[in-house]
DOVEXRO-278551 format. One line per field, with one value per residue: chain; x, y, z of N, C-alpha, C in turn. Coordinates in steps of 0.2 Angstrom, whole numbers. Example, Ala and Ser with C-alpha at 12.3 -4.5 7.8 and 13.67 -1.06 7.14 Angstrom:
# DOVEXRO-278551
unit	A / A
n_c1	66 / 64
n_c2	-28 / -11
n_c3	39 / 35
ca_c1	62 / 68
ca_c2	-22 / -5
ca_c3	39 / 36
c_c1	66 / 64
c_c2	-16 / 0
c_c3	39 / 39
***
This chain:
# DOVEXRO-278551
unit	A / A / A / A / A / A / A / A / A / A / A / A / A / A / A / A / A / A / A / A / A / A / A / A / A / A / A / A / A / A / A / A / A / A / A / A / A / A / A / A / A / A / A / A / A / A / A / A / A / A / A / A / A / A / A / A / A / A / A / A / A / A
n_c1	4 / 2 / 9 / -3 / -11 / -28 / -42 / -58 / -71 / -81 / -79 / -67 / -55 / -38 / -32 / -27 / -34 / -49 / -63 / -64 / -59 / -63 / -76 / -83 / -86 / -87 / -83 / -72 / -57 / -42 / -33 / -28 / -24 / -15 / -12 / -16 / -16 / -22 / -22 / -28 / -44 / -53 / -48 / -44 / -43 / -41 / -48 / -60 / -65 / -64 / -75 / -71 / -70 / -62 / -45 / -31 / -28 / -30 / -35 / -34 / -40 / -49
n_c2	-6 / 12 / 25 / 39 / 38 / 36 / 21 / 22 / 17 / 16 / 17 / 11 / 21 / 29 / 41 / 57 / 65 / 69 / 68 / 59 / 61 / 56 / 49 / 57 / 51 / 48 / 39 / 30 / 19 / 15 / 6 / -5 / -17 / -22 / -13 / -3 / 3 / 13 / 18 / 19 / 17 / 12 / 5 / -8 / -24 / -28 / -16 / -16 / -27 / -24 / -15 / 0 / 16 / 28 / 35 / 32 / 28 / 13 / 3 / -13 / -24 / -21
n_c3	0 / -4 / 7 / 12 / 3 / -4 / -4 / -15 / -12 / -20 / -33 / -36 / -38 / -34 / -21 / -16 / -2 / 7 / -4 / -18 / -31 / -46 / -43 / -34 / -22 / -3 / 2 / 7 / 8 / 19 / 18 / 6 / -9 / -20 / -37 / -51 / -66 / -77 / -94 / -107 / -107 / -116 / -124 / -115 / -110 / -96 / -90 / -97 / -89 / -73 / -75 / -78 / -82 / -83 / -87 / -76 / -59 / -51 / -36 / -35 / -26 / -12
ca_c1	0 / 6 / 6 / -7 / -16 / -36 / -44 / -63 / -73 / -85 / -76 / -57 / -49 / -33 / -31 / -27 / -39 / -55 / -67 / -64 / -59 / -69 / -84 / -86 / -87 / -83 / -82 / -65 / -54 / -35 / -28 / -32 / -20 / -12 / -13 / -15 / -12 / -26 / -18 / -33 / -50 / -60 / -44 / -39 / -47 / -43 / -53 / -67 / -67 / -67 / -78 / -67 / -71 / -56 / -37 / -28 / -23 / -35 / -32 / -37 / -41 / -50
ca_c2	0 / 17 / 29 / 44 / 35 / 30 / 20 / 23 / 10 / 14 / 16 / 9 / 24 / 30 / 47 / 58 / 71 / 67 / 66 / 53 / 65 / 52 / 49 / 62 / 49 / 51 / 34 / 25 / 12 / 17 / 0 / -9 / -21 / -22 / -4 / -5 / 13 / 12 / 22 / 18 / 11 / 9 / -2 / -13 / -29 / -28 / -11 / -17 / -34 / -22 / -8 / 5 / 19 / 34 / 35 / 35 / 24 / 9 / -3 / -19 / -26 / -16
ca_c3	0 / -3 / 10 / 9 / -2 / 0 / -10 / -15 / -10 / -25 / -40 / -34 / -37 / -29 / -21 / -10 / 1 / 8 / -9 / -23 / -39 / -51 / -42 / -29 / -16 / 1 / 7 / 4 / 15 / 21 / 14 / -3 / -12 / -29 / -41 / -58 / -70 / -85 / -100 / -113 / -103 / -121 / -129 / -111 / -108 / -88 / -88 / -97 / -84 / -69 / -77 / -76 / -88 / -86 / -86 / -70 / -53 / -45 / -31 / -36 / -20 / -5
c_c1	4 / 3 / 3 / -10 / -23 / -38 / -54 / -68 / -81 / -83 / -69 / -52 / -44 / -33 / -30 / -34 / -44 / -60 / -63 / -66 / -63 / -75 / -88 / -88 / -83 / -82 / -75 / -62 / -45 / -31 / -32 / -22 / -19 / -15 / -11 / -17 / -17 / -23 / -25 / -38 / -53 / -55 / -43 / -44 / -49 / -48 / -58 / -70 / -67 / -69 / -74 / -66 / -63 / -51 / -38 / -27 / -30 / -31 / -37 / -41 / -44 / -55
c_c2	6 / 22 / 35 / 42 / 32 / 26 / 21 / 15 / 10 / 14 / 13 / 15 / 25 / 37 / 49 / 64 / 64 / 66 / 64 / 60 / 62 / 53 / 54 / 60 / 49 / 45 / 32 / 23 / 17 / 12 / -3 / -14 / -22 / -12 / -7 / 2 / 9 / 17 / 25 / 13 / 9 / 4 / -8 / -17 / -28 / -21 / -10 / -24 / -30 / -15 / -3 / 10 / 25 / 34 / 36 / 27 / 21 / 6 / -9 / -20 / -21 / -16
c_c3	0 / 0 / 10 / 4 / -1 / -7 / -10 / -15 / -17 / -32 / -40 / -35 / -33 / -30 / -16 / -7 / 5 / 3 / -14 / -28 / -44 / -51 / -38 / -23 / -10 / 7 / 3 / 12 / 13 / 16 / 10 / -4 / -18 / -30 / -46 / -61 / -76 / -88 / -102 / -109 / -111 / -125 / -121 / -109 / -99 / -87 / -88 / -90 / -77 / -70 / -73 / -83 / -89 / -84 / -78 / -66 / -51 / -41 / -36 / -32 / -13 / 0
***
């Protein structure tokens, strides 16, 4: 896990602050496991298998 990092427990983002930049949600968990970096969500098989529409950082796991 990297420290200062939450992760959103509704969309899996990674971020820091109290509100989730993507969804505007305000729930999220301190620890998650694994992180994966989407480039291109509309070409990546992994992005389409965990619906994950915009560039940027998830947790895998949380």
């Amino acid at each position: 896990m990297a420290k200062g990092l939450k992760a959103c427990k509704k969309c899996k983002a990674l971020f820091d602050g109290d509100i989730c930049p993507k969804c505007q949600s305000s729930q999220y968990s301190d620890s998650h496991k694994g992180r994966i970096f989407i480039l291109n969500p509309e070409q990546s098989e992994i992005a389409k298998k965990l619906n994950i529409k915009s560039k940027g950082e998830y947790a895998l796991k949380i």
